[in-house]
C-alpha positions in Angstrom: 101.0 -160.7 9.6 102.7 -158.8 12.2 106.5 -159.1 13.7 105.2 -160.9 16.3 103.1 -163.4 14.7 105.6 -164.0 11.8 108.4 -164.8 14.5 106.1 -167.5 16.4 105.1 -168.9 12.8 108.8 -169.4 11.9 109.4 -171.0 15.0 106.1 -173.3 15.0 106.5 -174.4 11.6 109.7 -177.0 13.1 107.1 -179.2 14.2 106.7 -179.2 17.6 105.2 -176.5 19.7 106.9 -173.1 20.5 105.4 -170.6 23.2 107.0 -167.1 24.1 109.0 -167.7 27.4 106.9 -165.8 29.4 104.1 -167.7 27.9 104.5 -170.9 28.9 101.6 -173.3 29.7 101.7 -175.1 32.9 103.4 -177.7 33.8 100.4 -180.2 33.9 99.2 -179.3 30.3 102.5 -179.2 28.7 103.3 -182.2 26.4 107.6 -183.0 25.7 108.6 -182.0 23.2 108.4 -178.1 23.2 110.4 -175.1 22.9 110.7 -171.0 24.3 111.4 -168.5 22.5 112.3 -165.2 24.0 110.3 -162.2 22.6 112.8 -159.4 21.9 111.5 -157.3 19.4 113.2 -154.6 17.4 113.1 -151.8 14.9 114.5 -150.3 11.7 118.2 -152.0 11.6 118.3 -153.4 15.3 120.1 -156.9 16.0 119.1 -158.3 19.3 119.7 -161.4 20.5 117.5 -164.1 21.7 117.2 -167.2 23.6 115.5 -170.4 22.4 115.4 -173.5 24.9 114.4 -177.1 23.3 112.8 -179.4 26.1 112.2 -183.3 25.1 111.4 -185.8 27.6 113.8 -189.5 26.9 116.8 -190.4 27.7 118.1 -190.3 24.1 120.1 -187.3 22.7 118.8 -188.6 19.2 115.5 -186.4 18.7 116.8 -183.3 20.7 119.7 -182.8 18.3 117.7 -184.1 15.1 116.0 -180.9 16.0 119.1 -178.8 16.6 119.8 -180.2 13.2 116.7 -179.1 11.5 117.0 -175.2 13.3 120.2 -175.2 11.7 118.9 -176.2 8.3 117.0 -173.6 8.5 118.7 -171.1 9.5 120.9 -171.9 6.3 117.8 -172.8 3.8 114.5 -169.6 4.7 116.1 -167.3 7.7 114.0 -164.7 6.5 111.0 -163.6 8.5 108.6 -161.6 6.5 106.1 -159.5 8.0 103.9 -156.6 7.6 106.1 -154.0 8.3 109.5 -155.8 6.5 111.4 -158.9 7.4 113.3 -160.2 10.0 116.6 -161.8 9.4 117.6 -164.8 11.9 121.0 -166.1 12.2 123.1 -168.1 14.9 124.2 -166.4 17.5 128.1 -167.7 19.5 128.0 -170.0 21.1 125.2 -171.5 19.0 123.6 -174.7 21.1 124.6 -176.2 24.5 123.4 -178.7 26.4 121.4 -178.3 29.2 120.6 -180.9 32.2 118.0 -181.1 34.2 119.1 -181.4 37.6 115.8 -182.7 39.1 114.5 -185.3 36.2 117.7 -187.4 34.0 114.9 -188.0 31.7 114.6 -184.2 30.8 116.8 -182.9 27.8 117.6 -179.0 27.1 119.2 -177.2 24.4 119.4 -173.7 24.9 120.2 -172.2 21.8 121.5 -168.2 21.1 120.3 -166.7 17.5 120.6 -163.1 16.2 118.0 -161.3 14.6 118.2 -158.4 12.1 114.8 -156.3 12.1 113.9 -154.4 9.2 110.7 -153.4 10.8 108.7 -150.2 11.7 
């Protein structure tokens, strides 16, 4: 599996749909919950840094930061990506999570979330 596929795997295997952030589906067949990912990709020893938004539709905070909680066990438990080419080593990134409102819908909630990854990649 290439970098690309292994990334979106790790993500999708939380349990709820992740798409690319410039790969969104439209609004009118998106279902809450979902999160972005952004697709910055590196070589041989590069650390980039990447953006991961969390949308869920309630007016709880409950399930949005169970699934803060279960990114972060993650990150501590299998934050190695491995691919084809080598692995990718993800890690939090400062600040880790904040919360996001939506200004337009109160029922919207966002987490956008900074994480570091290590390629060791061709």
């Amino acid at each position: 599996m290439n970098k690309y596929k292994a990334i979106y795997k790790w993500f999708n295997d939380l349990g709820i749909p992740f798409y690319v952030d410039t790969n969104v589906p439209d609004m009118k067949e998106i279902s809450y919950p979902y999160g972005t990912y952004q697709n910055v990709i590196g070589n041989w020893a590069d650390q980039v840094s990447i953006t991961v938004r969390l949308y869920y539709r309630t007016t709880s905070e409950k399930e949005i930061n169970a699934m803060v909680q279960k990114l972060t066990d993650k990150l501590k438990e299998n934050n190695q990506v491995i691919c084809d080419d080598g692995m990718l080593w993800v890690n939090p990134g400062a600040p880790y999570c904040q919360a996001v409102s939506d200004e337009e819908d109160d029922t919207i909630r966002s987490r956008y979330i900074n994480l570091l990854v290590d390629y060791f990649t061709n």
